[in-house]
C-alpha angles and dihedrals in degrees: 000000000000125000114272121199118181119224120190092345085317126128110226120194113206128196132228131271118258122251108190128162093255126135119167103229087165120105123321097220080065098056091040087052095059098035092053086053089067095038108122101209097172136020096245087049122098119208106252123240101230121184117222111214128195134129117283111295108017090119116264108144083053088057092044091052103050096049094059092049080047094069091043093258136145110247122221111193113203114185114205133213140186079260097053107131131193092255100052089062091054130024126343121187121227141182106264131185112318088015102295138155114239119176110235115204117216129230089276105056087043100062087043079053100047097031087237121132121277112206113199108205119212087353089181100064088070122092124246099251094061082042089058092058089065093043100100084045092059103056132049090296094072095189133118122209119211114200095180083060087024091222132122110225117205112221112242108258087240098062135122137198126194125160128206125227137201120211105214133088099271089086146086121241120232134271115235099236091055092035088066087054109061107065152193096031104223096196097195109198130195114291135257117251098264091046090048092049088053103043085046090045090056088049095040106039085154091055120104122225102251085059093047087054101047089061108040079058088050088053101042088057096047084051093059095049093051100246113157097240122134142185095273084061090052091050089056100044083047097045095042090046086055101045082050088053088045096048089051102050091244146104116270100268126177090276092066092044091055101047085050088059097040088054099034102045110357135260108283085062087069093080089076090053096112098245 
C-alpha cells in the first residue's frame, strides 16, 4: 500500500524514496557546494535549487544523491525525457481498485510532500512547457499547482530541489526564467587519477589493482585528448574485461582489456590503453 496524503478533500498517492547503492567518493568541495545551496541560514532565508552540469556519466546523480543522504533526507529520483509533460511532474490519474480514479503524485511532489530531496535528473532535455509547470516552486512561492487533481500542494519546509545536466547537443537549452532560477550552477569534470581509482575501486570491490590501473591510465589519457569517456565507461571496460577472464578461467590480461574497449567504446579508443 503506498503512502496517501489529502490536500484540499483529495487523496494523493505518493511514491517511495529511492535506495539505490550510491555513495559520492568524488571531491569533497562537490558535495560542500551543493549542500551549502540548501543551507537555511535565517528565517527569512529559502534553500536555493542549484543544477549540476557535466558530460553523461561523471557521475551527477551520485553527487545529487549523496548530498541529499548527507543532510539526513529522503531522496526522490525523477528521470526526464523529450516527452516529459506537466503532468507527469506533478500529479497523473490512474485506474485504481473497482475502476476508479486515484491521483498519483510523482517523485517531485513527494518529496514536496515528505520534505525529502527530488532530484531531477537531465533536467534540459525537457521542453519548456513541462519546465513552466515548476516555475512558482522554484522561487520564493514554493508551491506546484495540479490542474488534472485542481489543488495547489505547498512544498515541506524541509525540501530540497536539484536538477542534473548533461553537457552535449541532445538537449534544450533553458529557458531564462527558469535559468535564474537554478542556481547556483555546480559544473562536475572528470576526475583526477587518484579520484577516478577510488570512484572505479567502490564499483568494482572484485577488481584487482593492476586492472584498476590500467584503466585509470586509459582514462587519464582519454581525458587529455579530449575524448568524451568517463568513469562509468571505465567501470564497463573493467567489468566486462573481468566477466571475459572469468569466462575463460584466467586472470584479466591485455587482451581482455582490449576486447572491453573495442566493445565498449570502439577500436579507435584502444590507442589510450598504456602499452
Amino acid at each position: 500500500m503506498s503512502k496517501t496524503v489529502t490536500i484540499d478533500h483529495v487523496e494523493i498517492h505518493l511514491c517511495e524514496p529511492d535506495e539505490l547503492p550510491l555513495e559520492w567518493v568524488g571531491r569533497v568541495e562537490l558535495l560542500s557546494e551543493l549542500t551549502a545551496a540548501w543551507m537555511m541560514v535565517d528565517p527569512a532565508d529559502v534553500p536555493m535549487n542549484p543544477r549540476l552540469i557535466g558530460k553523461p556519466g561523471v557521475g551527477k546523480t551520485t553527487l545529487a544523491y549523496g548530498a541529499g543522504r548527507a543532510i539526513g533526507r529522503s531522496a526522490y529520483l525523477f528521470q526526464a525525457t523529450m516527452d516529459t509533460r506537466p503532468e507527469d511532474l506533478i500529479i497523473t490519474p490512474v485506474v485504481g481498485p473497482n475502476g476508479s480514479i486515484q491521483y498519483a503524485a510523482s517523485a517531485i511532489v513527494s518529496a514536496m510532500v515528505t520534505g525529502g530531496v527530488a532530484i531531477l535528473d537531465e533536467g534540459n532535455r525537457m521542453s519548456e512547457k513541462s519546465w513552466a509547470s515548476l516555475a512558482p516552486l522554484l522561487d520564493r512561492r514554493r508551491y506546484v499547482e495540479s490542474l488534472v487533481a485542481g489543488v495547489k500542494i505547498r512544498a515541506h519546509g524541509d525540501f530540497r530541489f536539484v536538477a542534473t545536466m548533461n553537457d552535449d547537443a541532445s538537449t534544450f537549452e533553458l529557458p531564462e526564467y527558469v535559468h535564474s532560477r537554478l542556481m547556483p550552477m555546480i559544473v562536475i569534470d572528470f576526475p583526477e587519477a587518484e579520484e577516478e581509482r577510488a570512484i572505479l575501486k567502490q564499483n568494482l570491490p572484485f577488481s584487482d589493482a593492476e586492472v584498476l590501473g590500467y584503466v585509470v591510465a586509459f582514462l587519464q589519457a582519454a581525458h587529455v585528448a579530449d575524448e568524451p569517456f568517463t568513469v562509468r565507461d571505465g567501470i564497463n571496460v573493467a567489468r566486462y574485461a573481468i566477466k571475459r577472464a572469468k569466462q575463460a578461467k584466467t586472470s584479466v590480461a591485455k587482451s581482455h582489456l582490449v576486447e572491453a574497449i573495442c566493445r565498449t567504446l570502439g577500436d579507435e579508443a584502444v590507442r589510450y590503453l598504456k602499452t
